[in-house]
VONU-588724 format. One line per field, with one value per residue: residue number from 1; residue in one letter; z, x, y of N, C-alpha, C in turn. Coordinates in steps of 0.001 Angstrom, whole numbers, plus 500000, padded with zeros to 6 digits. Example, Ala and Ser with C-alpha at 12.3 -4.5 7.8 and 13.67 -1.06 7.14 Angstrom:
REM VONU-588724
pos = 1	2
code = a	s
n_up = 507800	507080
n_east = 513190	512850
n_north = 494310	497750
ca_up = 507800	507140
ca_east = 512300	513670
ca_north = 495500	498940
c_up = 507800	507870
c_east = 513200	512900
c_north = 496700	500030
REM end
This chain:
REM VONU-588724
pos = 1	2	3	4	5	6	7	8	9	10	11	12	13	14	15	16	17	18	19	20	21	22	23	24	25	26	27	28	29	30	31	32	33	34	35	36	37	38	39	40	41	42	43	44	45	46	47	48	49	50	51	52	53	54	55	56	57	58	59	60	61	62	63	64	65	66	67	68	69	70	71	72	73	74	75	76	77	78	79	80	81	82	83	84	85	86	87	88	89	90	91	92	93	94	95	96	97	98	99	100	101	102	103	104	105	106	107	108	109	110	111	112	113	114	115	116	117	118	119	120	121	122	123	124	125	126	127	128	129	130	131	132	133	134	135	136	137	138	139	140	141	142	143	144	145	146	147	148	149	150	151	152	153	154	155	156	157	158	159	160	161	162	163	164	165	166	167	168	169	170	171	172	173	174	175	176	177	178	179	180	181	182	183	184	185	186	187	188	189	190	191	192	193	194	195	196	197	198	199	200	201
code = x	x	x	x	x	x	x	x	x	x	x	x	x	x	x	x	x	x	x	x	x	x	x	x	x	x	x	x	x	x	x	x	x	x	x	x	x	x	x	x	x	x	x	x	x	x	x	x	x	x	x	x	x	x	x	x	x	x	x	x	x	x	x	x	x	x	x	x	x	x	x	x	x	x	x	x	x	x	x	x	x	x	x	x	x	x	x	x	x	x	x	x	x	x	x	x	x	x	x	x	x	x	x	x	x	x	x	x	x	x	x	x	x	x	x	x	x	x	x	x	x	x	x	x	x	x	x	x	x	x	x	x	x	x	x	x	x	x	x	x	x	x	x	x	x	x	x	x	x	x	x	x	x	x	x	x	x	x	x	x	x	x	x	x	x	x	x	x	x	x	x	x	x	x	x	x	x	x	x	x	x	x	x	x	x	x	x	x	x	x	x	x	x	x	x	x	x	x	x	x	x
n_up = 053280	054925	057865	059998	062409	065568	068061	070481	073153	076801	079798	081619	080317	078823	081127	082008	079742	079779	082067	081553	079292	080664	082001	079836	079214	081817	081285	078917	079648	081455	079838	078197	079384	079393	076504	075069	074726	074064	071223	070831	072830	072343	069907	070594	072470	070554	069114	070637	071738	068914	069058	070781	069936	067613	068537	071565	073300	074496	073916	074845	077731	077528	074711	074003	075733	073665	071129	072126	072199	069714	068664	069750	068750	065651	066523	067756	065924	064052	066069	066316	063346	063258	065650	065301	062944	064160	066113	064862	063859	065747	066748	064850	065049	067386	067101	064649	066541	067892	066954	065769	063422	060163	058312	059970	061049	058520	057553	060270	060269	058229	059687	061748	060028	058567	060202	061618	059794	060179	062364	062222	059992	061353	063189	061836	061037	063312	064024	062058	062313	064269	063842	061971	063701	064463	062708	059492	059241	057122	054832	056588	056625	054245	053872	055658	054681	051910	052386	053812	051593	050369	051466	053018	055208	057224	058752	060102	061935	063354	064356	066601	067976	069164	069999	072077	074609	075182	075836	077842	079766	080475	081908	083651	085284	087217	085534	083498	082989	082229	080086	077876	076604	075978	074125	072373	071643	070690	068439	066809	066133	064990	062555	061502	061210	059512	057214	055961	057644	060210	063262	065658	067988
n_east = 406194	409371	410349	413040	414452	414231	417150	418434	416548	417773	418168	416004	414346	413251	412512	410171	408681	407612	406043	404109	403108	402033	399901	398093	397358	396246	394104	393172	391884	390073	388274	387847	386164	383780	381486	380267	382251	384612	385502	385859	387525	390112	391138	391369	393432	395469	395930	397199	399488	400345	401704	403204	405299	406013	407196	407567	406010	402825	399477	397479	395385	392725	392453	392323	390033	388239	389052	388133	385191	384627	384777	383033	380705	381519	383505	382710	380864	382968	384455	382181	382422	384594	384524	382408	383270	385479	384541	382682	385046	386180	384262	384003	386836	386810	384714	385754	388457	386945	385858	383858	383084	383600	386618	389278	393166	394427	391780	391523	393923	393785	391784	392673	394998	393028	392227	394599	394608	393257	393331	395916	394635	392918	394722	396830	394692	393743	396243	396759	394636	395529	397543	395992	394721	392422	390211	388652	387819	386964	389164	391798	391444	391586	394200	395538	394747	396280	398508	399438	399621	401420	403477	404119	405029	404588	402702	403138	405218	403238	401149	402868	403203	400942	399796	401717	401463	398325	398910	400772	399292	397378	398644	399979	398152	398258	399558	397896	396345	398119	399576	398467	398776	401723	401248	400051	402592	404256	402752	402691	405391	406099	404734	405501	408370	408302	406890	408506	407895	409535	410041	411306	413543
n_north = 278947	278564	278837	280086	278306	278577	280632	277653	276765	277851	275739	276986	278365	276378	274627	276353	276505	273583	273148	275209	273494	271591	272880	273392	270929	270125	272302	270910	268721	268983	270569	268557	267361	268150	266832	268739	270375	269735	269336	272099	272869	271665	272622	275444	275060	274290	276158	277717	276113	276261	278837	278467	277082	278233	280473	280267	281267	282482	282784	285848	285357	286137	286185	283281	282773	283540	282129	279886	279959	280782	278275	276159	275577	274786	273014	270733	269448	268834	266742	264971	264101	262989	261150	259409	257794	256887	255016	253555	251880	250943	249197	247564	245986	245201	243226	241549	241070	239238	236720	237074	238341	237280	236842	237645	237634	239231	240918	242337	243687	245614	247341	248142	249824	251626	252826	254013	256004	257436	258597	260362	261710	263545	264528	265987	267800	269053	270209	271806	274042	275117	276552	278201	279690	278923	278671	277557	275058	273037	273412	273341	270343	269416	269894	268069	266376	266556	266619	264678	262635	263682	263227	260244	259277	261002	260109	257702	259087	261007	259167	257546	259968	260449	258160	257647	259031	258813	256127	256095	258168	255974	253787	255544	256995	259134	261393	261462	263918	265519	265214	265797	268322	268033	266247	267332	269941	267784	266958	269418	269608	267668	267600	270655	270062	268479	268922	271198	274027	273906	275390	275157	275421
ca_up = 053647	055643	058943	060582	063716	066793	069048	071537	074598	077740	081122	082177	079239	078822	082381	081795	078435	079967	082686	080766	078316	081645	082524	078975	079499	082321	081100	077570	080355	082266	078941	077424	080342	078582	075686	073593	074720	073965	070299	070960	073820	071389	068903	071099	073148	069499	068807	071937	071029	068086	069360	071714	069255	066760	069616	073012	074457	074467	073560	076288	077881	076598	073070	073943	075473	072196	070327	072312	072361	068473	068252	070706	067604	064759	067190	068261	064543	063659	067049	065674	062629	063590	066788	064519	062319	065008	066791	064071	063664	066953	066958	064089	065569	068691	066696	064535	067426	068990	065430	065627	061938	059368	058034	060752	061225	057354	057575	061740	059915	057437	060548	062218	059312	058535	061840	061705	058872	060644	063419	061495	059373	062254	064005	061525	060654	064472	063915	061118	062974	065264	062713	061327	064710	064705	061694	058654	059303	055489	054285	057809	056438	052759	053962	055941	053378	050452	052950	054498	050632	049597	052903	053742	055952	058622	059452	060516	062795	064029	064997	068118	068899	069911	070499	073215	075764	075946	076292	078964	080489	080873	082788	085094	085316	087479	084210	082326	082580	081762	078778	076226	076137	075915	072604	070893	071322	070082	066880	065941	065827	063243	061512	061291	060399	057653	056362	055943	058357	061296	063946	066925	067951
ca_east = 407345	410359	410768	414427	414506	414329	417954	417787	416476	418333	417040	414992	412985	412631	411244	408871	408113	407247	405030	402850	402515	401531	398546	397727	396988	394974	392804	392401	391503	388798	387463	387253	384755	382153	381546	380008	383091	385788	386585	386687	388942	391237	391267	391861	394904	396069	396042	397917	400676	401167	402527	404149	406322	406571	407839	408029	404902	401433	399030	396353	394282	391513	392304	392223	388607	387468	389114	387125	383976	384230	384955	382655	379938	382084	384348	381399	380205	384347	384293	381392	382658	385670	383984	381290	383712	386117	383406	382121	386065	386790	383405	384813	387802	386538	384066	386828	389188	386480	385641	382198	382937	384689	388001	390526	393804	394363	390877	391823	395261	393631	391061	393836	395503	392363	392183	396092	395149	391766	394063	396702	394418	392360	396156	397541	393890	393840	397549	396433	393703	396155	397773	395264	394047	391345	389495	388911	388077	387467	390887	392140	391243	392310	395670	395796	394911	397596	400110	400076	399854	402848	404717	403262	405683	404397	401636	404644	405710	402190	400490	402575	403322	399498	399750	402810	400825	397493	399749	401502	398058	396985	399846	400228	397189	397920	399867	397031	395681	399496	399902	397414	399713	402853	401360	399697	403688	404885	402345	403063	406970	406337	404543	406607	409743	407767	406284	409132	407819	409544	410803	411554	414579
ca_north = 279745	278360	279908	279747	277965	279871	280104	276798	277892	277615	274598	277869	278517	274671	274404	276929	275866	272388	273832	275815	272709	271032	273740	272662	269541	270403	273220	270299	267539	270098	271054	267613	266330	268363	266131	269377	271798	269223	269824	273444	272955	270934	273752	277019	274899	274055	276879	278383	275513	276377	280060	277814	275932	278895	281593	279979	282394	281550	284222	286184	284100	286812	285472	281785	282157	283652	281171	278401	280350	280634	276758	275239	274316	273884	272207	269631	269339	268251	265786	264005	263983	261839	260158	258431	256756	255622	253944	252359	251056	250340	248213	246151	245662	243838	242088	240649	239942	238011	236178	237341	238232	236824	238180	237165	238642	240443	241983	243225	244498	246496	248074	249680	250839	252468	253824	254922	256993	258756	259084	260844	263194	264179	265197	267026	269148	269971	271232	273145	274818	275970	277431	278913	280828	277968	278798	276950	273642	272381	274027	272520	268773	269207	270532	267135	265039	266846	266273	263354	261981	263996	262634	259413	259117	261812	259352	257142	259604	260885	257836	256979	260656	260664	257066	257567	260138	257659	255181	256831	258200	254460	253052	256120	257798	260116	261728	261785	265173	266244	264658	266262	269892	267777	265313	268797	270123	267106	266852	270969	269806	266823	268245	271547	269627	267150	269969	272105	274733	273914	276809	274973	274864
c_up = 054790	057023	060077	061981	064757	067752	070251	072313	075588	079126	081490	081236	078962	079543	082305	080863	079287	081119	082409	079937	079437	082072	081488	078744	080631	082211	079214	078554	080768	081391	078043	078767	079938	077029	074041	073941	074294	072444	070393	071743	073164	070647	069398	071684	071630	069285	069645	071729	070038	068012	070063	070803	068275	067457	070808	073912	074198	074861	074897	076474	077411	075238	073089	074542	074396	071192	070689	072430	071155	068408	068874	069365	066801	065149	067556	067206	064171	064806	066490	064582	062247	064588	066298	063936	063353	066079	066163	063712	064816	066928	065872	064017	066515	067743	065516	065410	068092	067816	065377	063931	061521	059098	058507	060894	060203	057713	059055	061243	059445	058318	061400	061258	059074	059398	062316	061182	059277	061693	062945	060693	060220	063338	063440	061186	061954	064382	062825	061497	063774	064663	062114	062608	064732	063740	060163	058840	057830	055093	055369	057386	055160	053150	054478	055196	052491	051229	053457	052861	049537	050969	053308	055228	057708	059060	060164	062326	064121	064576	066232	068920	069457	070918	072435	074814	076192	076171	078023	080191	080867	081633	083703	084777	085883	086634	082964	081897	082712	080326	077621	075673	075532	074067	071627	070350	069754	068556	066097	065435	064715	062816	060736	060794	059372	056738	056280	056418	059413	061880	065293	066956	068846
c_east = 408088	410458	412331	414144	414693	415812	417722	418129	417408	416970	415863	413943	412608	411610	410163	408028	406844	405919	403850	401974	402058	399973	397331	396430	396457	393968	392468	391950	390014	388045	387328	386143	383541	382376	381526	381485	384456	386739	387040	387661	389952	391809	392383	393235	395700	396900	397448	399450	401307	402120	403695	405830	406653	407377	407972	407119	403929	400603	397924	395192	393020	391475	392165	390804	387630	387805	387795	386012	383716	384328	383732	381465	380578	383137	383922	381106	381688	384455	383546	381586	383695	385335	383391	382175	384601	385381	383209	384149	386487	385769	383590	385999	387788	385802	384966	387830	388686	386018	383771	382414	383902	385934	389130	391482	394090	393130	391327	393075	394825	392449	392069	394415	394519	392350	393813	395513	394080	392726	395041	396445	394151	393536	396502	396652	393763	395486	397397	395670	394123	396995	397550	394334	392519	389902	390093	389047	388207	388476	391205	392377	391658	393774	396048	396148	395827	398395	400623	399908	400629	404168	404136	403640	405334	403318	402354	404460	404185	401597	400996	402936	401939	399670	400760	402117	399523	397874	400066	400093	397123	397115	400205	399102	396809	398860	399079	396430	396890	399669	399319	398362	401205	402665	400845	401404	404686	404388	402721	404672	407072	406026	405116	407470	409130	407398	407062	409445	408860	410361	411167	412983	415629
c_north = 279076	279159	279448	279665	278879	279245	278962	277057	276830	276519	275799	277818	276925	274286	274630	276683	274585	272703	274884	274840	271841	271439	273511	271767	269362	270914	271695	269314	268052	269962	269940	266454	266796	267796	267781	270665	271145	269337	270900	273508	272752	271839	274772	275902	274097	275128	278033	277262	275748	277947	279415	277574	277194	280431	281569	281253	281709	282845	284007	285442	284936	285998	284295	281714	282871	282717	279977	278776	280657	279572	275819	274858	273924	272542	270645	268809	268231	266716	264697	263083	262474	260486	258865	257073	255942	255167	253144	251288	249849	249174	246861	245380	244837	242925	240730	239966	238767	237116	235886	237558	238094	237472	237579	238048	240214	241502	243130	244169	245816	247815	248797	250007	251993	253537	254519	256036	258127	259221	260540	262247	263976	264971	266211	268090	269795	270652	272327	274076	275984	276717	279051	279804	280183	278100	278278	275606	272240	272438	272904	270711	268646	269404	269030	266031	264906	266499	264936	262606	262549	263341	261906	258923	259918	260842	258279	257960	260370	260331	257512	258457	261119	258922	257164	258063	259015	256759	254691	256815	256958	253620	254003	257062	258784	261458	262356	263258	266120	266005	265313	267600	269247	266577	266387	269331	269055	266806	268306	270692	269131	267527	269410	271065	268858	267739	270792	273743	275095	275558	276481	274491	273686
REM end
């Protein structure tokens, strides 16, 4: 279902907008130093974005620590899930740049594409999550998968809007524990507009 853009807000509601997606990105920084609380963190402030982006509020913080207090195992279980393989990528990635194994540049090409596209699903099933009031993580990952291979193109556009923020958080680091509320915003909007959702206006 289509939802008609919301009137574009005025510098005030912007501000505030931007400062909440700031607190964000501190309470996802806090809550990703515990290794087992960090997918759930991811989830519930998904989740809290995606009110963000579909009505410019952000629901009671009562409801956001039940979200992350229903997420914190399946949340852990999903983390792993993704962690495992991009380890094992990243570790073939150095070992090709350093020509510990064969291959050379084609094979190193085809290790980050891979790793675009884990990047990419794993983006848009945490946007679905949030969505979805942070339940449903199977659905959550099929929805990823049908879409980004009816629009290959949103993986395009996903990749550096995660890419841009660690980027960012790299080169000014004291940024970094801003950035995570401001690249969840920015993945609920692709995706919204690629997916014919969008409501931001």
């Amino acid at each position: 279902m289509t939802v008609e853009p919301l009137p574009r807000a005025d510098w005030r509601e912007s501000v505030a907008l931007a400062a909440d997606l700031a607190l964000v990105g501190i309470a996802v920084t806090v809550g990703c130093l515990s290794v087992v609380g960090a997918g759930g963190t991811l989830v519930a402030a998904s989740v809290a974005v995606d009110q963000a982006a579909a009505h410019r509020s952000f629901p009671p913080v009562r409801h956001l620590l039940g979200t992350l207090r229903q997420a914190l195992l399946p949340g852990f279980g999903a983390l792993l899930a993704v962690a495992v393989p991009a380890g094992l990528l990243l570790l073939d990635a150095l070992a090709l740049a350093d020509g510990r194994v064969p291959g050379g540049v084609p094979l190193l090409v085809a290790t980050g594409l891979v790793a675009a596209g884990l990047v990419a699903v794993a983006s848009v099933a945490l946007v679905r999550l949030g969505q979805t009031g942070g339940r449903g993580y199977r659905a959550a990952l099929g929805y990823a998968a049908r879409l980004l291979a009816r629009r290959p193109l949103l993986a395009v556009a996903v990749v550096p809007t995660v890419a841009a923020p660690v980027l960012l958080g790299a080169l000014v680091p004291a940024t970094a524990p801003l950035v995570p509320g401001f690249a969840l915003f920015g993945l609920h909007a692709v995706v919204r507009r690629l997916d014919g959702t969008h409501s931001i206006g």
